[in-house]
N, C-alpha and C positions, 0 to 999 in steps of 0.2 A: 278864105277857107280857114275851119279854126283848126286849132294843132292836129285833137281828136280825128276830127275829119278828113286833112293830109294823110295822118298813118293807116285810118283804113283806109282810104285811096293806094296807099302804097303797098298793104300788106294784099289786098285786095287782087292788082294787078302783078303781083307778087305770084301770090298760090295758083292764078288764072296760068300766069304762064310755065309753073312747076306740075300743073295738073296731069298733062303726060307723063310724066319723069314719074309720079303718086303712083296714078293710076300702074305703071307697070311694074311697080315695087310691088302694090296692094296684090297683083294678080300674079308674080313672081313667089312672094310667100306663103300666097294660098295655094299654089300647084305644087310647094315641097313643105309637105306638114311636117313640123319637129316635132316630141313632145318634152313634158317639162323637162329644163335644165339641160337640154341637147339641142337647142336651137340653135349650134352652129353658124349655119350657112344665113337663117334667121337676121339672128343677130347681125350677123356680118352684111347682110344687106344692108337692113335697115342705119347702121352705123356707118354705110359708106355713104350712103343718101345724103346723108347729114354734113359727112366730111366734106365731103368735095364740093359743097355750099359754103365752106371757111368755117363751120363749128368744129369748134377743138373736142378730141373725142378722146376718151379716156375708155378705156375697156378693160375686164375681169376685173370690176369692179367689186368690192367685200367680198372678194375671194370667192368668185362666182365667173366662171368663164364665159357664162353669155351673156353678163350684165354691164352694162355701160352709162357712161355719164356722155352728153354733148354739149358744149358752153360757148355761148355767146356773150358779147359784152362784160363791163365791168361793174357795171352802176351797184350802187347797194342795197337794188332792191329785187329780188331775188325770185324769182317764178320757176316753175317746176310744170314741165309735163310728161304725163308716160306713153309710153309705148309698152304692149303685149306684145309676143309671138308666135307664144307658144299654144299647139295645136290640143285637137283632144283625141283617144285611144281610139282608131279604128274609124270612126268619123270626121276625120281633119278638123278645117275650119270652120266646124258647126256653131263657135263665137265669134267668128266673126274677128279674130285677130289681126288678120291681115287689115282688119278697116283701121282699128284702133290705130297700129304701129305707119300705115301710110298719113293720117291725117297729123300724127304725130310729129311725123316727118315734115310737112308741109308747114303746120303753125311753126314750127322750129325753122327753118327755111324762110318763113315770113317774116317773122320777129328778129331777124339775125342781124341783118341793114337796119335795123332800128332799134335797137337794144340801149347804145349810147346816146342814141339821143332822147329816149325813152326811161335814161338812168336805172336801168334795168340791167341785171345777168338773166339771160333766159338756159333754164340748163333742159334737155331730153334725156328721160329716162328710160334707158331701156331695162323693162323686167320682163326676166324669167319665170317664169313656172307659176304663172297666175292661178292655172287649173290644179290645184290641189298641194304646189310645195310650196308656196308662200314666199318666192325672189323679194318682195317689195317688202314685206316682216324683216327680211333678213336683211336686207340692206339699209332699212331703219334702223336696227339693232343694232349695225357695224357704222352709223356715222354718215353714210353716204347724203341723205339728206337733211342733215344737220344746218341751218342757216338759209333756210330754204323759208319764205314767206307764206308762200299761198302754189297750192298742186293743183293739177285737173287733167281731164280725158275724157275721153268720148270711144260710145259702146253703142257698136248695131244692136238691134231690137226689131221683134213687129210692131211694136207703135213708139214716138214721139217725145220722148219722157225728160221732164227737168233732172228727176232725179229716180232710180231703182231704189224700193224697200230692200234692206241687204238682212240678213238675218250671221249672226256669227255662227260660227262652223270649228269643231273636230275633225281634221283627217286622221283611221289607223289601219293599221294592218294589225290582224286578229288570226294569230298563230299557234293553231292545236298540233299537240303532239302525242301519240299512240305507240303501238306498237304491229307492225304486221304479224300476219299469218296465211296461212289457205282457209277463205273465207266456207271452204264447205268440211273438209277434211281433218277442221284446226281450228274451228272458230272463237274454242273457247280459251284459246294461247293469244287472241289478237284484242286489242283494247283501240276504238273506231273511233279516230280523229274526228270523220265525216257525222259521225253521230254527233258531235258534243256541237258541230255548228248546227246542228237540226235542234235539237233542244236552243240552243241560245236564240234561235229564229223565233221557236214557240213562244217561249220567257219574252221576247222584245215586243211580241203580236199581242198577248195578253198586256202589257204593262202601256202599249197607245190608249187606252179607254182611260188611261189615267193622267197624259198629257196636259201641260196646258197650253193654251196661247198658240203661239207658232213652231209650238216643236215639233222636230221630225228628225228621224230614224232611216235612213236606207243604205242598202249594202248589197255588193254580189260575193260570191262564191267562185276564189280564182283558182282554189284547187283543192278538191272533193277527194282523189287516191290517183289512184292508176291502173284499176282494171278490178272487174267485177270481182274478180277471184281471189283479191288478195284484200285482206280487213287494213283499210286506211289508215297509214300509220303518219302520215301530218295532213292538213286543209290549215287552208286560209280562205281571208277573206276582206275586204274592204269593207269600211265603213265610215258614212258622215253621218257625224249627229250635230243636228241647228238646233237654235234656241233663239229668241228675240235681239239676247245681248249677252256680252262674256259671262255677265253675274249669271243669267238665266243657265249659262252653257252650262257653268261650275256645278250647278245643284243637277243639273239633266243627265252629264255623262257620268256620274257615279253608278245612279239605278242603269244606264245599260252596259256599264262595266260588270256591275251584281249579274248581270243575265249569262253574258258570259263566262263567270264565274261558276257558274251553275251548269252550264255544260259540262265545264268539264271536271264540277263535282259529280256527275250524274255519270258520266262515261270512265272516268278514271284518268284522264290524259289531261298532262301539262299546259297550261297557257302562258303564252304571251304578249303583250298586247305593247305594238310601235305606235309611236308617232310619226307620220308623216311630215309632219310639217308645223311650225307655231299655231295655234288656233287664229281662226280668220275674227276681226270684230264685227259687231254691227258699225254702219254708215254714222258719223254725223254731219254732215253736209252744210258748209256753209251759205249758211241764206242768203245774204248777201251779193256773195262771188253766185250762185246761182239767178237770183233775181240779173245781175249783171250780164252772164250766160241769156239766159230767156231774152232777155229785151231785142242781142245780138244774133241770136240764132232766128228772131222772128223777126228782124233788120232785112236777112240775106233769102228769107223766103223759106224758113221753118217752121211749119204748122207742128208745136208744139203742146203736146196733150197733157194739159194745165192738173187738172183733175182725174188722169188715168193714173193706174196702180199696171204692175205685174207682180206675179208672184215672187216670193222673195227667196231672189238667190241668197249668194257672197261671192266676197272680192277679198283680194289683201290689200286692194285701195281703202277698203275700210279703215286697217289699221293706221293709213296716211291721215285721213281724217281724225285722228283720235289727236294727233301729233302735231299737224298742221290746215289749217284751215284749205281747204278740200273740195272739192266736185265732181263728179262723174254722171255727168247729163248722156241719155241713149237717143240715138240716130234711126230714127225706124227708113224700113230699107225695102216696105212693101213686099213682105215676105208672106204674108197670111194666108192658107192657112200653118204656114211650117214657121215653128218657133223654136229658138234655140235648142241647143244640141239634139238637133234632127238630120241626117244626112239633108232631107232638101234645104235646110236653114243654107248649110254649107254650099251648098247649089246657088241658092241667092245673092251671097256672099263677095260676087263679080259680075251683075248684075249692073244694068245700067242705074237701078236705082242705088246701088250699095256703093258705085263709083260716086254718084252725086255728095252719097256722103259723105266719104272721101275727102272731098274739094269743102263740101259745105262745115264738116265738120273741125278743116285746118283753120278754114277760115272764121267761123265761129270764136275759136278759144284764140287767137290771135287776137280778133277783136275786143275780146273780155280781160286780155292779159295788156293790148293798149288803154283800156279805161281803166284798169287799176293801177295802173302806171301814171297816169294824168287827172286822175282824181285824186286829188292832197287826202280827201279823208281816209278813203279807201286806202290809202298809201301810208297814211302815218295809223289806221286801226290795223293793219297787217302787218305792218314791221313792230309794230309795238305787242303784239302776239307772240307767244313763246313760237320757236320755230326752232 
């Protein structure tokens, strides 16, 4: 038996017999949704899963309480996987987190006995606040994955995918400011917060016929006033604006900054306009480390759909890719016709087939992160990569 073939042997009957232990981490984190940056208890699963398999776990990591590093071995060649856990507002685990952070768990688990002999550190990462505050940007930014070679992870989906078109992303909150009154008695003493986000809607609906490419625009409306009878004196409102890539985002969110601008020229009330969160990048995925993924994933019995597209989200795995050579292949989990952030997606979510991927998916990047390990070229073109 040649080396290769030993460790998926080993890693193999490794995650087979951790697959319990996955499986009711996966189904533990899906029945207590956190949302961003409050994954507490989250975290604190996912992070003891890890420990008490011998990976040294480092927590509140770049100054983030439910971010964590888990390290195995010493070798100096350095692999990185993440883990999510965090949930989304009102619809739990409509992405499917729980699968991410259990398969996480498991390749980590699997790679751990094999790491030094495999001249490898395997580190898990655990990030926060995937769904709109950008944990993995900011832990970029602070160093945590500094010396790190080559990332990867795995994402439920309805179908099968090497890789998700990602498209880069704006989070803000959009903050009018007015003045109340008695909207019958007074109307003309009150200046309508609620108004300036109705125009800025108008301005945003007229300016899509001038879009290009894959841009998009969408937002709700988290707070209109507080009662019919008094003229709105603050609204907000969320907003994502995508674009293909950073460059494309740069030229996109200025014309719908102008819209809102414009409300609240038109109404008289103050703006503000937050950022939520670092801007998400587009994907660039390495081919390689994916063609590697593919071969592995259709080894263990993954019909992976070569030439299918889905609409293009984002990730702040994006930004990982921009820094270090990268992957994020999706897990379809037979969910059709319910497709991400849908309550039934979340329903599917611990589903006998969302379990499989669980197992299939630990095991998958285990075996992709043994062939980079044991291929010299692959090993000397990744450490020789800025990281």
């Amino acid at each position: 038996m040649s080396a290769v073939d030993g460790a998926f042997a080993a890693a193999e009957t490794k995650v087979d017999a951790d697959t319990g232990r996955l499986l009711a981490l996966s189904h533990l984190v899906h029945s207590h949704p956190e949302l961003a940056f409050e994954e507490e208890r989250s975290a604190q699963w996912v992070a003891e899963a890890l420990s008490e398999d011998g990976l040294t776990v480092e927590t509140g990591v770049a100054d983030l309480p439910t971010a964590f590093v888990a390290t195995a071995g010493s070798g100096p060649f350095v692999l990185g996987i993440c883990a999510e856990y965090d949930a989304l507002p009102g619809i739990g685990h409509a992405c499917g987190h729980n699968v991410i952070a259990a398969a996480a768990v498991g390749a980590g688990r699997a790679l751990a006995p094999l790491a030094d002999e495999l001249g490898i550190t395997v580190k898990v990462f655990g990030t926060p606040a995937e769904e709109g505050g950008g944990g993995k940007i900011l832990m970029l930014e602070r160093g945590v994955f500094d010396g790190v070679h080559g990332a990867m992870m795995v994402h439920p989906a309805p179908l099968e995918l090497a890789q998700m078109h990602c498209l880069a992303v704006s989070h803000i909150d959009v903050h009018f400011h007015g003045k109340a009154a008695h909207a019958s008695a007074f109307p003309e003493q009150g200046i309508n917060a609620a108004d300036a986000i109705t125009v800025s809607q108008v301005a945003i609906g007229l300016l899509r016929q001038h879009f290009r490419g894959r841009d998009q625009v969408h937002g709700i409306v988290t707070d209109g006033g507080d009662a019919p009878n008094i003229v709105p004196a603050h609204a907000t409102a969320k907003y994502y604006i995508r674009s293909d890539t950073l460059a494309d985002l740069q030229r996109l969110q200025p014309r719908i900054v102008r819209c809102f601008e414009a409300g609240a020229l038109a109404t008289g009330t103050r703006l503000d306009i937050v950022d939520v969160s670092p801007p998400y990048s587009e994907f660039m995925p390495d081919d390689q480390m994916s063609a590697i993924y593919l071969r592995n994933a259709e080894a263990i019995g993954r019909r992976v759909n070569v030439g299918g597209t889905m609409g293009g989200g984002s990730t702040d795995m994006a930004n990982i890719s921009l820094a270090i050579p990268a992957i994020h292949p999706m897990l379809g989990i037979e969910s059709l016709p319910a497709v991400n952030h849908q309550p039934e997606f979340a329903a599917a979510c611990i589903r006998p087939a969302a379990d499989k991927a669980v197992r299939d998916g630990a095991l998958a990047m285990a075996r992709t992160c043994i062939d980079l390990a044991l291929d010299e070229a692959q090993r000397t073109r990744l450490m020789g990569a800025p990281a």
